[in-house]
C-alpha positions in Angstrom: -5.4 2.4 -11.8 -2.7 1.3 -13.7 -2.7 0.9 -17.0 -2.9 -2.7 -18.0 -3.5 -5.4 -20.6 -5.4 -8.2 -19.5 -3.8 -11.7 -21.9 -5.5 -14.4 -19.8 -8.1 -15.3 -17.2 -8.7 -18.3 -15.3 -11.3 -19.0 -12.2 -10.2 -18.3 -8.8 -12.6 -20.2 -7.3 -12.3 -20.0 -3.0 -9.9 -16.9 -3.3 -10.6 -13.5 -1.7 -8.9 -10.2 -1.6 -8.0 -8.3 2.1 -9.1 -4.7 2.2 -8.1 -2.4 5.2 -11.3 -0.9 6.5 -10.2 1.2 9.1 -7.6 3.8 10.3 -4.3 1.9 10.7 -4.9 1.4 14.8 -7.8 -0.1 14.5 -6.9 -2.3 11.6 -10.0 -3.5 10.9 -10.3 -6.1 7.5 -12.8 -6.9 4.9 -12.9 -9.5 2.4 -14.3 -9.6 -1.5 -14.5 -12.7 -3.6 -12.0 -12.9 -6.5 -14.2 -13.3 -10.3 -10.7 -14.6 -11.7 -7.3 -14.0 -11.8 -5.7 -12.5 -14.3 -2.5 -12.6 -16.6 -1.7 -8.8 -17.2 0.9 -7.0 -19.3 1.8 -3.2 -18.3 3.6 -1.1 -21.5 6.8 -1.6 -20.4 6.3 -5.5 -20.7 6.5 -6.7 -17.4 4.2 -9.2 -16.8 1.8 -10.2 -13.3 -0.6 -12.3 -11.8 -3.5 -10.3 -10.4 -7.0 -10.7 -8.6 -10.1 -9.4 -10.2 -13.0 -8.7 -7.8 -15.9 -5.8 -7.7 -16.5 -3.1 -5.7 -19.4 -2.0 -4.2 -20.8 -0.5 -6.9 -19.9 -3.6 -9.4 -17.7 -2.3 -11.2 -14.9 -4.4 -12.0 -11.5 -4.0 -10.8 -8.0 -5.1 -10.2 -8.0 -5.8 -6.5 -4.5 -5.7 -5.6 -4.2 -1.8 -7.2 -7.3 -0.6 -4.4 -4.9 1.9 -1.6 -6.5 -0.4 0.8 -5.3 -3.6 -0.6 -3.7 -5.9 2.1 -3.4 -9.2 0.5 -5.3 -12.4 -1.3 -6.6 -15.0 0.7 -7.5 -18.8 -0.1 -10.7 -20.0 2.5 -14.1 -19.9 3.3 -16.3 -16.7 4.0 
């Protein structure tokens, strides 16, 4: 995880993030329901849009940072 400061958060209401779920052959997908999006700030300034979902456990986290991130998606489940 990167180290981040979060400045803003708005809803991200019909937005998922992609996960790979499976060796790259096989490229199998999953998809997680964004909470928000967020406005984040790393410490050398630069400045980024980010999704905010949970994992399995609930614990929440910046989607896009997850090894198996693919992308965000707009749609239904």
């Amino acid at each position: 995880m990167e180290d981040v400061r979060i400045l803003s958060i708005v809803q991200a209401d019909g937005w998922f993030a992609v996960f790979s779920a499976g060796p790259d052959q096989e490229r199998s997908e999953f998809r997680s329901r964004l909470l928000c999006w967020a406005l984040v700030e790393r410490r050398n300034g630069e400045r980024s849009i980010v999704g905010i979902d949970t994992d399995q456990r609930g614990t929440v986290e910046i989607a896009g940072y997850a090894n198996n991130f693919v992308r965000y998606e707009f749609g239904a489940t």
